[in-house]
C-alpha positions as CSV (number, residue, x, y, z in Angstrom):
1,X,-49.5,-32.9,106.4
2,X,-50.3,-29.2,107.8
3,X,-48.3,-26.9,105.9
4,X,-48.1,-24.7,109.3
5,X,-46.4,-27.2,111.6
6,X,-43.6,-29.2,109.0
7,X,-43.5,-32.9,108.5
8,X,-42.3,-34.3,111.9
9,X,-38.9,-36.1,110.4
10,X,-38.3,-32.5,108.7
11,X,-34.8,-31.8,110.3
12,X,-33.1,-35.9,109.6
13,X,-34.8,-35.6,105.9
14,X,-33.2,-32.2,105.5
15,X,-29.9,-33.7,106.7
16,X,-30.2,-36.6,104.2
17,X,-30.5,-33.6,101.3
18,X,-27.5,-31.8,102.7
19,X,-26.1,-35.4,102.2
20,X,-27.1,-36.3,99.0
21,X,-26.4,-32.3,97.5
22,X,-22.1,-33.1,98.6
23,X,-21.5,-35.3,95.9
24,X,-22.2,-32.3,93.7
25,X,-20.7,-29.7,95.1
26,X,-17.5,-31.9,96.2
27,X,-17.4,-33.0,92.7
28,X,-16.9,-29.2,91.7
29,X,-14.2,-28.2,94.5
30,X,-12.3,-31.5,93.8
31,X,-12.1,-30.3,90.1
32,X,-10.6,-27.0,91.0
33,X,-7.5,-28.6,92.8
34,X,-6.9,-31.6,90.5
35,X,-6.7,-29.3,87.2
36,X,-3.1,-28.7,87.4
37,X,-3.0,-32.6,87.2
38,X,-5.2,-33.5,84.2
39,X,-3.5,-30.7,82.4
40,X,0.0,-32.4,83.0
41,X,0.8,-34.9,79.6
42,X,2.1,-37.6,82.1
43,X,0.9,-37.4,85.3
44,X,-2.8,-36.6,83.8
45,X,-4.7,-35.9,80.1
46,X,-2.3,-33.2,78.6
47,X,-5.8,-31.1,78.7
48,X,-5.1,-27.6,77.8
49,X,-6.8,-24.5,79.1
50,X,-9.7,-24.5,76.5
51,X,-9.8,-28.4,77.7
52,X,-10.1,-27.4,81.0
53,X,-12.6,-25.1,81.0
54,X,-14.8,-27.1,79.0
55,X,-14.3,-30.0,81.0
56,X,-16.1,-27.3,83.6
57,X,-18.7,-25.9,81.3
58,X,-19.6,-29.0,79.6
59,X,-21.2,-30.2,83.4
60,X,-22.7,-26.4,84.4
61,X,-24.0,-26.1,80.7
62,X,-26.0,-29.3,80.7
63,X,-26.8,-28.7,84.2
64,X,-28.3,-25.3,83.8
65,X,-30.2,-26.7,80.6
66,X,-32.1,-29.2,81.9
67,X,-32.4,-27.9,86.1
68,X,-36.0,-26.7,84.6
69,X,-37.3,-29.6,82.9
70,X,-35.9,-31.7,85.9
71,X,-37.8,-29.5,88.1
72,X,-40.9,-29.9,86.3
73,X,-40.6,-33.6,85.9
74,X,-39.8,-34.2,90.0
75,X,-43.1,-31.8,90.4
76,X,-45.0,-34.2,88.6
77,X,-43.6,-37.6,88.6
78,X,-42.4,-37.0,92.5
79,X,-39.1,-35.3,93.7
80,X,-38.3,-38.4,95.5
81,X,-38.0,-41.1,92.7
82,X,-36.1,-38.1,90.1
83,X,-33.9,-37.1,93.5
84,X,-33.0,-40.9,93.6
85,X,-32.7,-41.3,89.8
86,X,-30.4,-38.2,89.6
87,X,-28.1,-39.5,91.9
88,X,-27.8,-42.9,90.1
89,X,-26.9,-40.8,87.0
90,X,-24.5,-39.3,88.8
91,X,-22.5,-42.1,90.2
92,X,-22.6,-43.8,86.8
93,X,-21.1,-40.6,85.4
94,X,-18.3,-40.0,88.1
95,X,-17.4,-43.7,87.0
96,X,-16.9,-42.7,83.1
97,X,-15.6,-39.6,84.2
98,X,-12.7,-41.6,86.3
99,X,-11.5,-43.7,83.4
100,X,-11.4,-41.4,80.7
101,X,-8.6,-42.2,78.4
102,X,-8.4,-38.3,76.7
103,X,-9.9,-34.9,77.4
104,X,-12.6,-35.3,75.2
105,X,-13.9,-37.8,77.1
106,X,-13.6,-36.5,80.0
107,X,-15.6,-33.7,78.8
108,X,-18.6,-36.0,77.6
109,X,-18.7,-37.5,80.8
110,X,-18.9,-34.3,82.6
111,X,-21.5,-33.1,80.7
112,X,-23.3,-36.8,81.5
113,X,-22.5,-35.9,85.4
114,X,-24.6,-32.1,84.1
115,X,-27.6,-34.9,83.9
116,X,-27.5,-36.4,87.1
117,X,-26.9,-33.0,89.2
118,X,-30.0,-31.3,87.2
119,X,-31.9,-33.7,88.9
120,X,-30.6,-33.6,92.3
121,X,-30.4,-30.4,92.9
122,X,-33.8,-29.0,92.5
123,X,-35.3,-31.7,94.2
124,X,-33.0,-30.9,97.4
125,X,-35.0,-27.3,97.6
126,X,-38.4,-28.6,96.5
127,X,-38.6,-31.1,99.2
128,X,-37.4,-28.6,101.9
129,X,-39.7,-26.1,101.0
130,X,-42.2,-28.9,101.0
131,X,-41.4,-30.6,104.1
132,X,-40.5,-27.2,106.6
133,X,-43.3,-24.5,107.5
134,X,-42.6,-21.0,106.6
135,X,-41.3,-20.0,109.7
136,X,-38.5,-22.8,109.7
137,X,-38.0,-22.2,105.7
138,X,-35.2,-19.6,106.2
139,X,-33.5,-21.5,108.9
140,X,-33.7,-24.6,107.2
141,X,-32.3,-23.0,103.6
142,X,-29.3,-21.4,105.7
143,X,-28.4,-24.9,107.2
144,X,-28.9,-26.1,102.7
145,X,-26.1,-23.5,102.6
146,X,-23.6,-24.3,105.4
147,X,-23.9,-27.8,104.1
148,X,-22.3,-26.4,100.9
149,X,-19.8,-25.0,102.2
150,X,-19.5,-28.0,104.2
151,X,-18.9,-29.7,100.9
152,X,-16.8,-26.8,99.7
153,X,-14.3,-27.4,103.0
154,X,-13.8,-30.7,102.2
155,X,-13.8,-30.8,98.6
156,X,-9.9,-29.2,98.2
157,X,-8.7,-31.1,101.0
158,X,-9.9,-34.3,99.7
159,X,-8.6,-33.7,95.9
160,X,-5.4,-32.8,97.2
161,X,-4.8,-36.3,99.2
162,X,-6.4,-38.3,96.5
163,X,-4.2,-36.3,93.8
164,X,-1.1,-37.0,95.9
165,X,-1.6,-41.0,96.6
166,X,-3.4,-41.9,93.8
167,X,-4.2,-41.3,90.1
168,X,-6.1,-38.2,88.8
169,X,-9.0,-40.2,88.3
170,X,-9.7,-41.0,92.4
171,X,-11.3,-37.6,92.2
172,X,-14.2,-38.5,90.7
173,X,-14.5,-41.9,92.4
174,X,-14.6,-40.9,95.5
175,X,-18.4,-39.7,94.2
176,X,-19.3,-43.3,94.1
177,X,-19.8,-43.9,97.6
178,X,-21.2,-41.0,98.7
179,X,-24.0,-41.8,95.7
180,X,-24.5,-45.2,97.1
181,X,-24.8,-44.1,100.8
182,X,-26.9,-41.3,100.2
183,X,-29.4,-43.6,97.6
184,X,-30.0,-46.0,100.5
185,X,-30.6,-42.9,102.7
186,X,-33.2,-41.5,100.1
187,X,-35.1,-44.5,99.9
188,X,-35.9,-45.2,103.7
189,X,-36.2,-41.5,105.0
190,X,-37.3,-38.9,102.4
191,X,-41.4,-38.7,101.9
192,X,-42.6,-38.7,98.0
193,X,-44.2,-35.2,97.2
194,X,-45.5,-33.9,94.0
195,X,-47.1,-30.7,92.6
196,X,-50.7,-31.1,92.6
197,X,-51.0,-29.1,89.2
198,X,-47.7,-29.4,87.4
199,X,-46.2,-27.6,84.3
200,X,-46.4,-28.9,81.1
201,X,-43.1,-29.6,79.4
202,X,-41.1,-27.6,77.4
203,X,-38.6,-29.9,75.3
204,X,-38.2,-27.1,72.4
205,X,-37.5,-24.7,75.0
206,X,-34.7,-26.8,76.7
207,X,-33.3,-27.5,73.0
208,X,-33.1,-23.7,72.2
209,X,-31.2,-22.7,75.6
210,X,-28.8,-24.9,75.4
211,X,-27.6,-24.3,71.9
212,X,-27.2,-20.9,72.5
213,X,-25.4,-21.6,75.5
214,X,-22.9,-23.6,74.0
215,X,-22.7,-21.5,71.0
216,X,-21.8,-18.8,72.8
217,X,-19.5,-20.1,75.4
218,X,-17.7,-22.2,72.7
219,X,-17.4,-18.7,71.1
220,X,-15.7,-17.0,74.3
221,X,-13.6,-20.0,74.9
222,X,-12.4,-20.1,71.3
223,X,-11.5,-15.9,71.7
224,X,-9.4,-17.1,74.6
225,X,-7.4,-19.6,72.8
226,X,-6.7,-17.6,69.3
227,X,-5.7,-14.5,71.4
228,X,-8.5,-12.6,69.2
229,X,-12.4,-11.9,69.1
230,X,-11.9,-10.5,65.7
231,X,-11.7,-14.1,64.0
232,X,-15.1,-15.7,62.3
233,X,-14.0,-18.6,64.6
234,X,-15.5,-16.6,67.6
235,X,-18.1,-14.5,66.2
236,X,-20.0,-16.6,64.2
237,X,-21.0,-19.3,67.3
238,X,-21.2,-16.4,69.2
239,X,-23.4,-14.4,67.2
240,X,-25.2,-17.3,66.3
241,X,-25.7,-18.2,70.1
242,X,-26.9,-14.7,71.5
243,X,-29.4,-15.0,68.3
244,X,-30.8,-18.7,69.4
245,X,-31.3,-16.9,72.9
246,X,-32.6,-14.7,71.9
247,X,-35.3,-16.7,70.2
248,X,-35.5,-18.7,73.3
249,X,-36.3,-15.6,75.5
250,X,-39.7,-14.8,72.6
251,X,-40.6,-18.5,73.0
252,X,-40.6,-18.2,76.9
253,X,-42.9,-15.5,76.6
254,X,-45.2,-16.9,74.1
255,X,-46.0,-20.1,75.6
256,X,-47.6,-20.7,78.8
257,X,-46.0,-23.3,80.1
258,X,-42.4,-22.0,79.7
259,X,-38.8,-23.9,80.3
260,X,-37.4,-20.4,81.8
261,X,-40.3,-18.3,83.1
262,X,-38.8,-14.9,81.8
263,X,-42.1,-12.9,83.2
264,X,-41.1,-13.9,86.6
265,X,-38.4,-11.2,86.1
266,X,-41.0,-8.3,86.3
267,X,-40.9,-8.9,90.4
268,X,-38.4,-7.0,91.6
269,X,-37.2,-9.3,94.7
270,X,-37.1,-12.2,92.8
271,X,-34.8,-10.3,89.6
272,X,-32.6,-8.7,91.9
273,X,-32.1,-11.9,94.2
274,X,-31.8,-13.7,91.0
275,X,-29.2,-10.9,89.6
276,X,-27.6,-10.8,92.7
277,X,-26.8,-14.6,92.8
278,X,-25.5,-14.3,89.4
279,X,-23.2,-11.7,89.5
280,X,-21.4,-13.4,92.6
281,X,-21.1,-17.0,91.1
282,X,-19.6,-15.4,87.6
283,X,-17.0,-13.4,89.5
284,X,-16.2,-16.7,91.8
285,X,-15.9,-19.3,89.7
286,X,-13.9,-17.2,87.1
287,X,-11.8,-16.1,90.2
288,X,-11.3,-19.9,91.3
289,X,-10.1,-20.6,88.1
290,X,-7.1,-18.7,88.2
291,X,-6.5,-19.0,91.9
292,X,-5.4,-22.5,90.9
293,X,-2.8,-22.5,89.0
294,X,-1.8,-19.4,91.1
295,X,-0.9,-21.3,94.4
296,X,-0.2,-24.7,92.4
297,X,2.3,-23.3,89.9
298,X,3.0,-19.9,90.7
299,X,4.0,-19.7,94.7
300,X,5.1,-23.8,93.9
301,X,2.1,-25.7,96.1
302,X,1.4,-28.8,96.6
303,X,-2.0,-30.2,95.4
304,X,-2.8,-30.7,99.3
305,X,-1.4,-28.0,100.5
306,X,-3.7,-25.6,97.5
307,X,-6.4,-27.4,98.6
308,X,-5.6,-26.9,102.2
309,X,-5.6,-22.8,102.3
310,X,-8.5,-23.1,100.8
311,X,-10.2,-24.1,103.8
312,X,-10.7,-20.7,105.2
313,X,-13.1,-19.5,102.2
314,X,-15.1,-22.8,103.2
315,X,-15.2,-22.3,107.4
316,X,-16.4,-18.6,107.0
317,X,-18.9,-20.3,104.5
318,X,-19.8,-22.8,107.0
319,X,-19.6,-20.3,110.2
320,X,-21.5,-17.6,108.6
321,X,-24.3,-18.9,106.1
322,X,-26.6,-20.4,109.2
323,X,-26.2,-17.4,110.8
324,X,-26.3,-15.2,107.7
325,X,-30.9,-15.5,108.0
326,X,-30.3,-13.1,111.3
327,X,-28.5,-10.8,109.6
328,X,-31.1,-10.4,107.0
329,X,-33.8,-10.0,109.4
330,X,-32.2,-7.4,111.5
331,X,-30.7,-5.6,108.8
332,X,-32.7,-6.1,105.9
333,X,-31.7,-7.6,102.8
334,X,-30.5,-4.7,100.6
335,X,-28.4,-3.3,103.6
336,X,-27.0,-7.0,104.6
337,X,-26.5,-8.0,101.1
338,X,-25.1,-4.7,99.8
339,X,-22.0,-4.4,102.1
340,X,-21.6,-8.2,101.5
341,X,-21.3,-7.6,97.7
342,X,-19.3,-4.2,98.6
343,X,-16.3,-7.0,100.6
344,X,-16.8,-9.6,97.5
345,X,-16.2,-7.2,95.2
346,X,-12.7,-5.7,97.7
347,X,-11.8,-9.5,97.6
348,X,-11.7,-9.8,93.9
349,X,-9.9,-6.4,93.2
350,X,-6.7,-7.5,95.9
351,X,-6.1,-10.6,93.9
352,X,-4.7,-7.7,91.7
353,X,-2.4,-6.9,93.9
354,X,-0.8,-10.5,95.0
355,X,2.2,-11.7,93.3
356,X,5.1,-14.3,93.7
357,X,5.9,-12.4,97.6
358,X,2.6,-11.8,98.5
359,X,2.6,-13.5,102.4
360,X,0.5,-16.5,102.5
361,X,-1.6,-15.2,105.6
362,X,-2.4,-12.6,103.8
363,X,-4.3,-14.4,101.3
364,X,-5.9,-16.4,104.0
365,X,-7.9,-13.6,105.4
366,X,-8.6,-12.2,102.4
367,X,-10.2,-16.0,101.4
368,X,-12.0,-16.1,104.8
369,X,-13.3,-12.2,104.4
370,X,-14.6,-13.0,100.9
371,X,-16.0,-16.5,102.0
372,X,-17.7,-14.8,105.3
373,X,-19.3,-12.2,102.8
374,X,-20.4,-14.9,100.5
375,X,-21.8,-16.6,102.8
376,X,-24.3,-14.1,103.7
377,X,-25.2,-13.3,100.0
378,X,-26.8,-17.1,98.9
379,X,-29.0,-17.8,102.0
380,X,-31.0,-14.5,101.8
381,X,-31.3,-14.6,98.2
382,X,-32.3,-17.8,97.7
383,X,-34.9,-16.9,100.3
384,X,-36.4,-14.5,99.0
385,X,-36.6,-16.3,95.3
386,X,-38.1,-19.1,96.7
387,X,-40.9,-16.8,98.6
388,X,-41.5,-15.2,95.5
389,X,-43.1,-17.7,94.3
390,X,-46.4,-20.2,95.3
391,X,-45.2,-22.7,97.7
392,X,-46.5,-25.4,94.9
393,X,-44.1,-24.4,92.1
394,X,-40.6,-25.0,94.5
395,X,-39.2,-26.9,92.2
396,X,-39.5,-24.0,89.7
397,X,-38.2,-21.6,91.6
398,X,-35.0,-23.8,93.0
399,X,-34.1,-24.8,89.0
400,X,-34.5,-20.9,87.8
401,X,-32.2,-20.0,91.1
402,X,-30.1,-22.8,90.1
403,X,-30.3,-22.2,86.3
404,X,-28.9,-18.6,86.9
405,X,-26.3,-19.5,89.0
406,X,-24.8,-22.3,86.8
407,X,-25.0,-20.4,83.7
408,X,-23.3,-17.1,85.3
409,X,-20.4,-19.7,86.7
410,X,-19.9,-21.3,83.2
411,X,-20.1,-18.0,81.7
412,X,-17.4,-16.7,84.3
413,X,-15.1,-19.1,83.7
414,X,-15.2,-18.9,79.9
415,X,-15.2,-15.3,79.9
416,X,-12.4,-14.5,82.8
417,X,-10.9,-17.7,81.3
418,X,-10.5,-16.3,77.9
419,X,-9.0,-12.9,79.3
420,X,-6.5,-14.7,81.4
421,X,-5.9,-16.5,78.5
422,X,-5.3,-13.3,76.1
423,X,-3.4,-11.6,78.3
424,X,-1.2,-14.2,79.2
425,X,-0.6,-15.2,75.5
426,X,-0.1,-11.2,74.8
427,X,2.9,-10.8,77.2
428,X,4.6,-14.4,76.5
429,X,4.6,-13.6,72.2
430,X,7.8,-11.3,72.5
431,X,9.7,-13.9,74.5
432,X,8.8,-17.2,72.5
433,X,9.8,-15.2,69.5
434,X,12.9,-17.3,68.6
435,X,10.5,-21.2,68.8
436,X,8.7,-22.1,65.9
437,X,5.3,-21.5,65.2
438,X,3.3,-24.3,66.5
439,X,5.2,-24.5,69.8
440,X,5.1,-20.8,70.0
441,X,1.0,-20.9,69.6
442,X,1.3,-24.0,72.3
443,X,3.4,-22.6,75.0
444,X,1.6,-19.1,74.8
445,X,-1.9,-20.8,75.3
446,X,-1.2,-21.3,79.2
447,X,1.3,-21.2,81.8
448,X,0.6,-25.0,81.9
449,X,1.5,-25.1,78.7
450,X,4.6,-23.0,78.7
451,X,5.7,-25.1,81.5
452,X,5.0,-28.3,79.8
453,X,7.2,-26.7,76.8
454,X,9.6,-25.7,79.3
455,X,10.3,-29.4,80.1
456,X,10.6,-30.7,76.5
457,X,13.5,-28.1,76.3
458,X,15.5,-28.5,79.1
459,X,17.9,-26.2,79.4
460,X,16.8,-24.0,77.0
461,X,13.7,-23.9,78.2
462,X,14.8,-22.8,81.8
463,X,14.9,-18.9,80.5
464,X,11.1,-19.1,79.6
465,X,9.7,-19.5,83.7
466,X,10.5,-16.4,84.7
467,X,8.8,-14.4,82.0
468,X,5.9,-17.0,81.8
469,X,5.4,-16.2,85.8
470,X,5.6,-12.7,85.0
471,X,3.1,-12.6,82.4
472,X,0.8,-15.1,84.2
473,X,0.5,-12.5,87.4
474,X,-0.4,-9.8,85.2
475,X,-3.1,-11.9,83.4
476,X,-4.2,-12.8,86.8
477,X,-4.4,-8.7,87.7
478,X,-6.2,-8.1,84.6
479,X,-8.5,-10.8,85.2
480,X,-8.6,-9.9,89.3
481,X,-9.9,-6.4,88.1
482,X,-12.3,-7.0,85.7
483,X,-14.3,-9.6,87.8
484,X,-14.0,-7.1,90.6
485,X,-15.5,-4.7,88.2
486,X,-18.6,-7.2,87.7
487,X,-19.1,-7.5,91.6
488,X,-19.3,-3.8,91.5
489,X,-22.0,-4.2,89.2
490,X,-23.5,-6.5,91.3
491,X,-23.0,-3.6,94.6
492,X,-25.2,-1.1,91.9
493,X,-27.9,-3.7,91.4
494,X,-28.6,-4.5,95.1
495,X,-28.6,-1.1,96.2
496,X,-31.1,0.0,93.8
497,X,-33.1,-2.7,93.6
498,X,-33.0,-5.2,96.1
499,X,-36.2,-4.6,98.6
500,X,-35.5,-2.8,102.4
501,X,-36.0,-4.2,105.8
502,X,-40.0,-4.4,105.7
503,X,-41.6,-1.9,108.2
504,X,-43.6,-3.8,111.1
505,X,-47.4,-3.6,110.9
506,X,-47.4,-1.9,114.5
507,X,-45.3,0.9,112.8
508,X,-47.5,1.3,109.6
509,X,-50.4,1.6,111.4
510,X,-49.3,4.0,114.4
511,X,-48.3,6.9,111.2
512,X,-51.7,5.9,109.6
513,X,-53.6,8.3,111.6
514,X,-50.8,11.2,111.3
515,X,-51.0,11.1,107.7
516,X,-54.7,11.7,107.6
């Protein structure tokens, strides 16, 4: 095949990844709109917020761990057969995950569903970047993207309906089809590519990141749900974590056949795209977390109808991110990506300002304004990490995109977690003075969980909403504040570092001569 003119079925294999990639991403907007559900003791698992967000992080932890070594593998065994093999894993998964009987189940078999989307998802890039010429690359990535948000649109709509005519477990079933359909669709259209000279594998590597991951998530978490970092509970996985990392980071640079190519980082483009992509997923899926129980318990909606206003943070995903490879090119990436991470980071900081009257339109456009500038963040960046690196070694670059992206998510939903979570239980210990202990550690956990205590009172308990509401907005302001604070960080990054528009060759060589 000449790597100038594309493989000539390029655009109906690229639909069949944008296919088989919805499973994945539906899987993770379902999630967000069936939590209130499995955190209710009768309609669901009685999971409580630490629950919850491991039932999140175990998947993106395991995912992130292994996106390298799945990489590697579909570079040498064939993207093809590990694309095909991921999604198998991945039905199987969504099956266990379905019929869990408790939340620690549930959490295994998310972190079994981690496996299977490891291996789908960089094999979805590789094989684009294998099968489209340079010139199509960018157009072909931005469609990658709308497909996402594609996924993303009709992941909260279709939680909501399953939540409200069937059990909590439909939302993971509904992955099985999808698996099946997009298996046969693998099989008969996608062609079998490999790397011709693959990396070696790194198993100790793979070991090493995902301790310290765990160790120091599980740490975070943990802070969240004793209301303190100053407990050996929190700092010893935590400090134990950032110390495996840190041995994982010296192994990286020793070997040369490494599980997370830290040297990579010394190209600007690539670190700042990668930094970039990072900073946006932490602050969104930390934001996403609140957001839910927000519109479900909070302003009193519906599963459906929660997952229904979310639908105009997926159409500006959809609208803008084919379009968003334009922008770049006219504008330049640190000027395009710069003001988008300037409106993210607005988006974030008004959720500070919403409360039990904010008007629902109002939240609307600000979901479609931060989804618009969202949308033209991921393309370009995952453009330019992709051409920062030999065509040959896709697979590597999609995983450490990937890899980044996962880890930043898990890590912003533990971490923004764990402040909701601290604030919350702050302002809610004056008022469940009067309970006894264990219910008054319980109910200040989680407004969930207040609720639920709430309910076992009865009338007694009705005195409790209105505080609990209270104290759950101004955890949500906090929370709003600081992961605007992050995106700001993000703003400082691209604007320093993130390359300009490159000067035309015309230009550059009619100011040669004036120079001399």
């Amino acid at each position: 095949m000449d790597p100038n003119a594309g493989h000539p079925r390029r655009w109906a294999i690229l639909g069949v990844l944008v296919f088989s990639l919805l499973a994945v991403v539906l899987d993770n907007t379902i999630l967000n709109v069936a939590m209130k559900t499995i955190a209710d003791p009768v309609a669901g698992l009685g999971a409580t917020q630490s629950e919850l967000e491991w039932a999140i992080n175990s998947y993106t932890l395991v995912f992130a761990g292994l996106l390298f070594t799945f990489g590697v593998i579909g570079d040498r065994t064939g993207r093809k057969r590990m694309l095909f093999i991921g999604m198998a894993l991945f039905g199987l998964a969504s099956l266990a995950s379905a019929y869990s009987q408790d939340p620690m189940q549930l959490i295994l078999a998310r972190a079994a569903m981690g496996i299977g989307g490891a291996a789908i998802m960089p094999a979805t890039l590789a094989i684009i970047s294998n099968v489209f010429p340079p010139a199509e690359r960018g157009k072909a990535i931005g469609i990658w993207a709308g497909g996402v948000g594609l996924a993303v649109a009709i992941g909260p709509i279709t939680g909501g309906l399953l939540i409200e005519h069937f059990w909590w477990g439909s939302v993971f079933l509904i992955n099985v089809p999808i698996v099946v359909i997009g298996m046969i669709l693998i099989a008969t259209i996608v062609p079998e590519s490999r790397d011709p000279k693959p990396s070696k594998l790194d198993p100790f590597g793979v070991v090493l990141s995902i301790i310290g991951l765990v160790a120091v998530v599980y740490g975070i978490i943990r802070g969240g749900f004793l209301g303190t970092v100053a407990s050996a509970e929190v700092l010893v996985p935590a400090l134990i974590g950032v110390a495996v990392l840190g041995v994982f980071v010296w192994w990286e640079r020793r070997i040369d056949h490494p599980v997370f190519d830290v040297r990579n980082f010394s190209n600007v483009r690539f670190s700042s795209a990668i930094a970039m992509m990072g900073i946006v997923f932490f602050a969104m899926m930390g934001g996403m977390f609140f957001l839910t129980f927000y519109l479900q318990v909070v302003l009193g909606f519906s599963a459906l109808q929660a997952g229904a206003l979310m639908i105009p943070f997926a159409a500006a995903q959809l609208i803008f991110a084919p379009l968003s490879q334009r922008v770049n090119e006219r504008f330049g990436a640190k000027l395009s990506a710069t003001v988008s991470m300037i409106i993210v980071t607005l988006a974030l900081g008004s959720y500070a300002f919403m409360d039990q009257n904010t008007p629902i339109v109002l939240i609307e456009v600000i979901f479609f304004v931060q989804g618009a500038a969202m949308a033209n963040i991921m393309p370009p960046a995952t453009t330019a990490i992709m051409e920062s690196l030999p065509r040959e070694k896709a697979g590597v670059g999609s995983a450490m995109s990937n890899t980044v992206r996962q880890v930043a998510g898990a890590l912003g939903v533990a971490v923004l977690g764990s402040v909701l979570s601290s604030s919350y239980r702050g302002r809610m210990e004056p008022v469940l003075a009067g309970l006894p202990a264990d219910v008054q550690h319980t109910a200040g956990e989680s407004l969930m969980a207040t609720m639920g205590v709430v309910q076992a009172l009865g009338e007694r308990g009705q005195a409790l909403i209105k505080p609990a509401f209270a104290a759950f907005i101004d955890g949500m302001h906090v929370t709003a504040l600081v992961s605007a604070a992050i995106a700001l960080l993000g703003v400082v990054v691209v604007a320093r570092w993130m390359p300009g528009k490159p000067q035309p060759v015309q230009q550059a060589e009619q100011k040669e001569p004036a120079v001399v």
